[in-house]
C-alpha positions as CSV (number, residue, x, y, z in Angstrom):
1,X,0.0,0.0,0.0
2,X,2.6,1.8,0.8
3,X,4.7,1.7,-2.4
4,X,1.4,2.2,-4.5
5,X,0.8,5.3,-2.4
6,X,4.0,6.6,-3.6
7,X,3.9,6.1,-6.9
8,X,0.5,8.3,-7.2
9,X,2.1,10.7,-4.7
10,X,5.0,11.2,-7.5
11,X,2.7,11.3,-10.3
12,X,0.2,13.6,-9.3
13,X,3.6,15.7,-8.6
14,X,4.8,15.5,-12.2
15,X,0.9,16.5,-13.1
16,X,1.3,19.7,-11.0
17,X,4.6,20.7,-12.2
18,X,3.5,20.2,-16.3
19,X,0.6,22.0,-15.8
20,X,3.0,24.9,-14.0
21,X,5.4,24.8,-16.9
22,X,2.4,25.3,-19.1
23,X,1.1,28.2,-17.3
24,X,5.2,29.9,-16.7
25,X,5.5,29.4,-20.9
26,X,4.6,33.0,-21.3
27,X,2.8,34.0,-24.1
28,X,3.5,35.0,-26.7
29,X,5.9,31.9,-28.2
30,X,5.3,32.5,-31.9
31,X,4.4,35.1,-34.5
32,X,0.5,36.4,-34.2
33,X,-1.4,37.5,-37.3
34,X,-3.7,40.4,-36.9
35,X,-6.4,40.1,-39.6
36,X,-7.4,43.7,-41.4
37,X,-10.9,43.4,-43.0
38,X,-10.1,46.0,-45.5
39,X,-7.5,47.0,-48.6
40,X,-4.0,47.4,-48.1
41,X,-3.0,51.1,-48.2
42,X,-6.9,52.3,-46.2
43,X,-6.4,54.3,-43.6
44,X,-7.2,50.9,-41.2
45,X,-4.3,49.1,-42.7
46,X,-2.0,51.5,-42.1
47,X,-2.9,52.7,-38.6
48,X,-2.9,48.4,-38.0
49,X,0.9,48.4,-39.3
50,X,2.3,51.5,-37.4
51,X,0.4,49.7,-34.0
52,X,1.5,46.2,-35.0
53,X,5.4,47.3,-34.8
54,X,4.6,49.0,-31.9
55,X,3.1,46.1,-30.4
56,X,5.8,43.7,-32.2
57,X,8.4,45.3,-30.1
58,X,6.9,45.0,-26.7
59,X,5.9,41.1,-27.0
60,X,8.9,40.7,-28.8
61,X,7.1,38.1,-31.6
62,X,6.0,38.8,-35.4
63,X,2.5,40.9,-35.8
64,X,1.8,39.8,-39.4
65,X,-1.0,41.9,-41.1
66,X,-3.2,39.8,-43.1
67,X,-5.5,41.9,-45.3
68,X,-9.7,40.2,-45.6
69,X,-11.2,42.8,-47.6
70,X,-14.9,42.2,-48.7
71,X,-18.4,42.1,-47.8
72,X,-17.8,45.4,-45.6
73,X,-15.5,43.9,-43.8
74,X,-17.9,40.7,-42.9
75,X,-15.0,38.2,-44.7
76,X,-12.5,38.8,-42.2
77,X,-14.8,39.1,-39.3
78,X,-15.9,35.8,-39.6
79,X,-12.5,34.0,-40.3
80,X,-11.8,35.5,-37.0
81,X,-14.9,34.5,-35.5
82,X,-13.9,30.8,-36.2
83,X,-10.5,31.1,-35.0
84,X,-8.8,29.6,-32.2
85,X,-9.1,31.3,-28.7
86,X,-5.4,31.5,-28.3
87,X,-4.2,34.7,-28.6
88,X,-2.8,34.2,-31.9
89,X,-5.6,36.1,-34.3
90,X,-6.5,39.1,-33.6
91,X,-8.8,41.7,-35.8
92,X,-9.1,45.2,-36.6
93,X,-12.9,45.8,-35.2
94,X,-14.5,48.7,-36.5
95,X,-17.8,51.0,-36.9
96,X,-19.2,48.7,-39.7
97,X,-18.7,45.6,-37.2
98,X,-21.4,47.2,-35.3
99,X,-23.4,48.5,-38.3
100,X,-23.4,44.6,-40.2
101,X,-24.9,43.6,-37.3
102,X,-28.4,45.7,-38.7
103,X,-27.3,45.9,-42.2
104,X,-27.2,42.5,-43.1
105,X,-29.7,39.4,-42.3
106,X,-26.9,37.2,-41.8
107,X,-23.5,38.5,-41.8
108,X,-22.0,35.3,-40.9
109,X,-21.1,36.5,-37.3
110,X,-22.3,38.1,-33.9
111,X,-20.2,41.3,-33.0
112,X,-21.3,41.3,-29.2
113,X,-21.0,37.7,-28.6
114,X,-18.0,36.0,-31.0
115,X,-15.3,38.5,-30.0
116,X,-13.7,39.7,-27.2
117,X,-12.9,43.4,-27.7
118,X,-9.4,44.0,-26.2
119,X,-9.5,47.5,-26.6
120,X,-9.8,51.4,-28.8
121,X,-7.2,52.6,-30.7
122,X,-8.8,55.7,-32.2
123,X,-11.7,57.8,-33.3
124,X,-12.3,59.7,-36.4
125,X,-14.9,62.1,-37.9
126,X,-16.3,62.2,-41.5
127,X,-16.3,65.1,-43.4
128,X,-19.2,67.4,-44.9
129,X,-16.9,68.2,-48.3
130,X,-18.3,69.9,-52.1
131,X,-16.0,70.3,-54.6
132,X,-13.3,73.3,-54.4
133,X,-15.2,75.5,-57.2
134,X,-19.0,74.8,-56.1
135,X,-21.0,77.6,-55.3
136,X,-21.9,76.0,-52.1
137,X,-19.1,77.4,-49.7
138,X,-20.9,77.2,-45.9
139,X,-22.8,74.1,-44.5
140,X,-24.9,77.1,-43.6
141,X,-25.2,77.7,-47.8
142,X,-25.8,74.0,-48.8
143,X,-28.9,73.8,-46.1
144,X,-30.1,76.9,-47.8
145,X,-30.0,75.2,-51.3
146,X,-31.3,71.9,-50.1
147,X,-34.0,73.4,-48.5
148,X,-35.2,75.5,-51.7
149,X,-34.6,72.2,-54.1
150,X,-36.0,69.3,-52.2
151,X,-34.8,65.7,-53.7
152,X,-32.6,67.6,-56.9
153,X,-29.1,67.6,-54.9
154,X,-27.0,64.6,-55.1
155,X,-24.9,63.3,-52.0
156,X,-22.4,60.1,-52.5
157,X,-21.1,57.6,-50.1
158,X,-19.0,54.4,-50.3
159,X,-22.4,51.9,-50.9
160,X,-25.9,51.3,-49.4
161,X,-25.5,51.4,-45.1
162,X,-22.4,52.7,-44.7
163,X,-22.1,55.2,-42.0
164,X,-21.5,57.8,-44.3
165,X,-25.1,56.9,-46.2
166,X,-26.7,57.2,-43.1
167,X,-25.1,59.5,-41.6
168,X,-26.2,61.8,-44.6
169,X,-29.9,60.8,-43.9
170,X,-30.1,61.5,-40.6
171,X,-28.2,65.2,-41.3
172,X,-31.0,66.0,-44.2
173,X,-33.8,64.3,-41.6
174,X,-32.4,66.6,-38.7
175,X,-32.7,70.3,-41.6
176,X,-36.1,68.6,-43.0
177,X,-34.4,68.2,-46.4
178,X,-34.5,65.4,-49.2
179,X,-31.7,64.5,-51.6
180,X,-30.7,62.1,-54.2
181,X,-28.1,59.3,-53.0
182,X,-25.7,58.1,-55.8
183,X,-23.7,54.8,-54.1
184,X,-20.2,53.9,-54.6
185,X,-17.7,51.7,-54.2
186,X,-15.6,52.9,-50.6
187,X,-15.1,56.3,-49.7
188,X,-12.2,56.7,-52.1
189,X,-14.4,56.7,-55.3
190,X,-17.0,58.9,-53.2
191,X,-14.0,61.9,-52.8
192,X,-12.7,61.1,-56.3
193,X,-16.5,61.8,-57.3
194,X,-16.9,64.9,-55.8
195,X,-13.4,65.6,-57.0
196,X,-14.4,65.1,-60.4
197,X,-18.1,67.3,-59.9
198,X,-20.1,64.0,-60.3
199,X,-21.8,64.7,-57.1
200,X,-22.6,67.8,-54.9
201,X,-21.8,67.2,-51.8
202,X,-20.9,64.3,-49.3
203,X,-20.2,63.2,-46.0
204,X,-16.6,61.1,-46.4
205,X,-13.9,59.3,-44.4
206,X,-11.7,62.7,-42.7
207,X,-8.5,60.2,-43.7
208,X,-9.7,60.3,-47.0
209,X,-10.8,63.6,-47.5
210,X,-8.0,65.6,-46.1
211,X,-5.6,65.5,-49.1
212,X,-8.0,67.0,-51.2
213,X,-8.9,69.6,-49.1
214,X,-5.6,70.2,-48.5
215,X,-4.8,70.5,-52.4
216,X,-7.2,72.5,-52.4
217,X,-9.6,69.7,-54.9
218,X,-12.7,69.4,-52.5
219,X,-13.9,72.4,-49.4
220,X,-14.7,71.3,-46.1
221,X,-18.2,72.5,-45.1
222,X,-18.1,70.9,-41.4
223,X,-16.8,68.1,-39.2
224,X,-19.0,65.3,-37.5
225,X,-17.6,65.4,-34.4
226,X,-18.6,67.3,-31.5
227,X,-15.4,69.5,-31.4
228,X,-13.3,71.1,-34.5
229,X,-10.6,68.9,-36.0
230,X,-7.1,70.0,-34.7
231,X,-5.9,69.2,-38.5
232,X,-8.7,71.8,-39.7
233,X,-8.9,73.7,-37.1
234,X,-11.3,76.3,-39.1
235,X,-13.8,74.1,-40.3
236,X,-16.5,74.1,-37.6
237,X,-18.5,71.3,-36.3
238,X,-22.0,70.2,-37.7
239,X,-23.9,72.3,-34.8
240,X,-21.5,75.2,-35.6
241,X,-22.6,75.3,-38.7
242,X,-26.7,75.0,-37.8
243,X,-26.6,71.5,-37.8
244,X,-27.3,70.7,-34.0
245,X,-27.9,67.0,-32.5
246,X,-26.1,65.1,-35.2
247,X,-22.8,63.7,-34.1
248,X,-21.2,61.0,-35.8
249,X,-17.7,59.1,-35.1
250,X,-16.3,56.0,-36.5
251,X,-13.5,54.3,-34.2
252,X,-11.5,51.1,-34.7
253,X,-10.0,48.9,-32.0
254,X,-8.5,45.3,-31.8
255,X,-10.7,42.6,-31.0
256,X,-9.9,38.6,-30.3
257,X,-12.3,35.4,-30.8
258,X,-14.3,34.8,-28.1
259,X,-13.4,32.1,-25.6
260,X,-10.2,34.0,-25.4
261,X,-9.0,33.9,-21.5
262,X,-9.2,37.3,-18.9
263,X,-5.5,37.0,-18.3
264,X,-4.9,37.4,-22.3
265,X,-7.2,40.1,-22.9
266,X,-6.0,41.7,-19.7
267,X,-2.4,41.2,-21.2
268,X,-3.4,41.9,-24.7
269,X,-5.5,45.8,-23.9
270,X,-2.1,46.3,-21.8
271,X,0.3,45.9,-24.3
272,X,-2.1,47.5,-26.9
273,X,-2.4,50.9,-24.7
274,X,1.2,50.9,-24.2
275,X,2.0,50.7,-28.1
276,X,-1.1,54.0,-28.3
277,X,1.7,55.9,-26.0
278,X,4.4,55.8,-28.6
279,X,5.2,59.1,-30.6
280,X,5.4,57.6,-34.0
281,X,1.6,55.8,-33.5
282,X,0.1,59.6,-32.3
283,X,1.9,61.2,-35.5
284,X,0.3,58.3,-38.1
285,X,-3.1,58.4,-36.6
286,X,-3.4,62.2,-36.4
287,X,-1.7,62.8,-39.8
288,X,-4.9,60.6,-41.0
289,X,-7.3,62.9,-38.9
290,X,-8.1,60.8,-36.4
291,X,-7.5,60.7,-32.7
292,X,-5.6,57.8,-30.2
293,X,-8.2,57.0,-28.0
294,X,-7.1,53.7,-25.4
295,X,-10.0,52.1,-23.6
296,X,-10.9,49.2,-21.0
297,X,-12.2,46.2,-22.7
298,X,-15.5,46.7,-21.2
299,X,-15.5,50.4,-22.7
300,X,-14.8,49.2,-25.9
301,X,-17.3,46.4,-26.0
302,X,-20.0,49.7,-25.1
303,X,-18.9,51.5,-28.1
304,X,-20.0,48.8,-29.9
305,X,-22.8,48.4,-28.1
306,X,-23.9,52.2,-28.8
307,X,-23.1,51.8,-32.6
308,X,-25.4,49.0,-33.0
309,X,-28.3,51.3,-31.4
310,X,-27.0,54.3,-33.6
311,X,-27.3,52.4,-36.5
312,X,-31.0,51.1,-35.7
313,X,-31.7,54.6,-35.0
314,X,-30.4,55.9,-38.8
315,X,-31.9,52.4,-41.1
316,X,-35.3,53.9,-39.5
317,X,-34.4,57.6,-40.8
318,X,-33.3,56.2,-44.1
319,X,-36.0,53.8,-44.1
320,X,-33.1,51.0,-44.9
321,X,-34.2,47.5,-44.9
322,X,-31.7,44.9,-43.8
323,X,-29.9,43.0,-47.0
């Protein structure tokens, strides 16, 4: 009895100490690929790459970016979805997460309940922008002119239920106005539209945007936000310019599959908001208009949260059925 005791004694000991070995392996042990659901060269991709270096050199592993583009960002949302829990695929989480989750019957996903959402990086406005020789040269103006020709103006965006396509309904609900909406293909082809006088006016992507107003191609009428842009600081904000109780912002964030453990999101939204400190990952985000914003988990999971009510809130204004 004695001998048999023993040998579970010892063997239960080795148990113990494999699972410690297990637990003092620290993550992470190999490279991690962090899945962008959009185009190389968007304003998501980069910000992802300047973060992923900075994030690369604290954990001391490979951050691969893996670009997903399609669907509105529903193809890489739901390769993520289906990934292990393991810390090793990560996403770049976004407003149109939230938004897919009205926009679409089946997007192939659940934002709320098949992520965990490690944390914010930054927010961004959109842009109220004409082109650079329209006669429309105050948001103040174009309400005047929408007002007088009800359903005769044209406004793009980058496709049906994007934020920017309703984000322009509730703006002409909130003035009493109607307009014509001509769809696209991204924001891109939306500014190179306006550029180009196919449209009138539109709400864009400020990352977008901002080199043609800044060339001097397309005029800023207003920002979405609730405060002036610091990279225009003379363009005012939608209730500045007459446009009160219509604020819209798009954020982004990193998010994991769900399943994934408290001590590697804890670890994960640490290392993330000490990669927002650095100076090079300020200068990339705000030379794209947009603004480092760090978060809890728990905060970030609200904001998503919120964007899904939002976006109930503006298919009702645009009377937007889900596809």
């Amino acid at each position: 009895m004695t001998k048999a005791r023993n040998i579970r004694w010892i063997l239960a000991a080795a148990a113990v100490m494999l699972v410690s070995a297990a637990h003092s392996q620290e993550w992470p042990t190999r490279p991690i690929k962090w899945v962008v659901p959009y185009l190389p060269g968007t304003a998501p991709d980069t910000i992802v790459r300047v973060v992923g270096d900075a994030m690369r050199d604290i954990l001391k592993q490979p951050v691969v970016v893996e670009n997903r583009a399609g669907a509105a960002g529903n193809i890489g949302a739901q390769q993520v979805a289906r990934a292990p829990a393991d810390g090793y695929t990560w996403i770049y989480s976004a407003t149109t997460m939230a938004t897919s989750m009205r926009m679409y019957k089946n997007p192939g996903y659940d934002a709320l309940n098949d992520f965990r959402h490690v944390g914010r990086i930054s927010r961004s406005d959109l842009l109220l922008v004409v082109p650079a020789d329209s006669e429309i040269k105050s948001a103040r103006t174009l309400i005047e002119k929408l007002r007088q020709n009800p359903g005769k103006l044209n406004y793009g965006s980058g496709g049906i239920g994007t934020p920017a396509h309703m984000g322009t309904e509730l703006l002409l609900n909130a003035i009493g106005a109607e307009a014509m909406h001509v769809p696209f293909k991204g924001a891109s082809e939306t500014a190179n539209a306006l550029v180009g006088k196919q449209i009138e006016f539109g709400l864009t992507i400020f990352a977008v945007s901002l080199p043609h107003v800044q060339t001097a191609r397309l005029t800023a009428l207003a920002v979405t936000a609730p405060r002036r842009n610091p990279r225009l600081p003379d363009v005012p904000t939608l209730a500045e310019a007459g446009i009160p109780g219509v604020s819209l912002v798009s954020f982004g964030g990193l998010s994991v599959p769900a399943g994934t453990q408290d001590r590697l999101v804890n670890r994960l939204n640490e290392v993330l908001n000490r990669a927002l400190e650095r100076p090079e990952v300020r200068a990339k985000v705000e030379s794209l208009g947009g603004a480092i914003a760090p978060s809890t988990p728990e905060q970030y999971a609200e904001d998503l949260k919120a964007e899904i009510a939002l976006t109930e809130r503006m298919m009702r204004v645009a009377k937007l059925e889900a596809q």
